[in-house]
C-alpha positions, 0 to 999 in steps of 0.5 A: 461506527467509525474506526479508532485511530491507532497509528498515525506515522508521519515519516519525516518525523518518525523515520521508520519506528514500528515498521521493519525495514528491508532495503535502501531507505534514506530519511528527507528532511522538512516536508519530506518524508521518507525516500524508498529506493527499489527492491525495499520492504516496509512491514507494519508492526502491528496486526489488525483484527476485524475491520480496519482502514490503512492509508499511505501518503506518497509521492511517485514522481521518481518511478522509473518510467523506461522501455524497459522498466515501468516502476512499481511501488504497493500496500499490500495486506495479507491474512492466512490465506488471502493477499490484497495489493493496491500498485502503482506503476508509472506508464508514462512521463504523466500517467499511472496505472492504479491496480487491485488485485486479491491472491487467494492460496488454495489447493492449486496454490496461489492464484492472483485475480486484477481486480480492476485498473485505471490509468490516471495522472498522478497519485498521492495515496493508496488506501485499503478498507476491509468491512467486514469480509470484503476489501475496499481499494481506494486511491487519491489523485489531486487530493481527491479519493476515489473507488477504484474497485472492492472485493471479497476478503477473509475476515480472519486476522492479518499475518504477521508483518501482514502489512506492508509498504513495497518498491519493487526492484529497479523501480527508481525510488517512491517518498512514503509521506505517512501512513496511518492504520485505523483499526477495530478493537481486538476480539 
């Protein structure tokens, strides 16, 4: 069965209401968005129970791409005890490496498993998909979606700002175009 929608945000219109903020962020105005600068957080107000399907339009042309910096930019989805992250980080003038990874907390502490990579030319967004116990890592290139890979993923409820949009420091600046989290009733 498909999922309700409950949150469509288009960050043009809607600047940044049900998400806390913290960073560099400046509103672009038209068919714009929301201009992120490096080091900034966007965390999701609310928590999905169950199954859900979050994605997030975005244009990455402005990552760094240097010697020295290859800039980065995520959706991340935390539970109690699991952490699933879609990245990408610019390699090149043109290309992209697309990311997954789990970090699972156990007795030794956290430990982070790279799911799978890909390097592509471009992307447009990034989706996370959880069915049930396992989490789905999908990204869109030229508008087109495409599996990256999937994984093993705790059914139990996502954390507190459990959900989170993210430019790591010194990445240059992403436009988060929209975000949309679809998600399963309650209970």
């Amino acid at each position: 069965s498909s999922l309700p929608r409950t949150h469509r945000h288009g960050f043009a219109a809607s600047g940044t209401d049900g998400f806390a903020v913290n960073g560099d962020i400046a509103p672009v105005k038209g068919n714009g968005g929301l201009r992120v600068r490096g080091g900034t957080t966007l965390n999701f107000s609310k928590q999905p129970e169950g199954d859900f399907d979050l994605s997030a339009t975005l244009n990455a042309s402005r990552l760094t791409a240097s010697e020295s910096v290859s800039g980065e930019a995520s959706m991340s989805v935390r539970s109690e005890d699991e952490q699933a992250m879609l990245s990408i980080r610019r390699t090149g003038e043109e290309s992209f490496e697309v990311i997954a990874t789990v970090q699972r907390t156990g007795s030794t502490g956290p430990q982070t498993e790279t799911i799978a990579s890909e390097t592509v030319s471009s992307v447009d967004a990034l989706r996370l998909v959880r069915i049930q116990k396992t989490i789905l890592f999908v990204y869109s290139e030229g508008g087109l979606s495409r599996l990256l890979s999937q994984a093993s993923f705790s059914a139990t409820p996502v954390s507190d700002s459990g959900i989170q949009l993210r430019i790591e420091p010194q990445s240059g600046e992403v436009l988060w175009k929209s975000f949309e989290a679809r998600m399963s009733a309650s209970g």
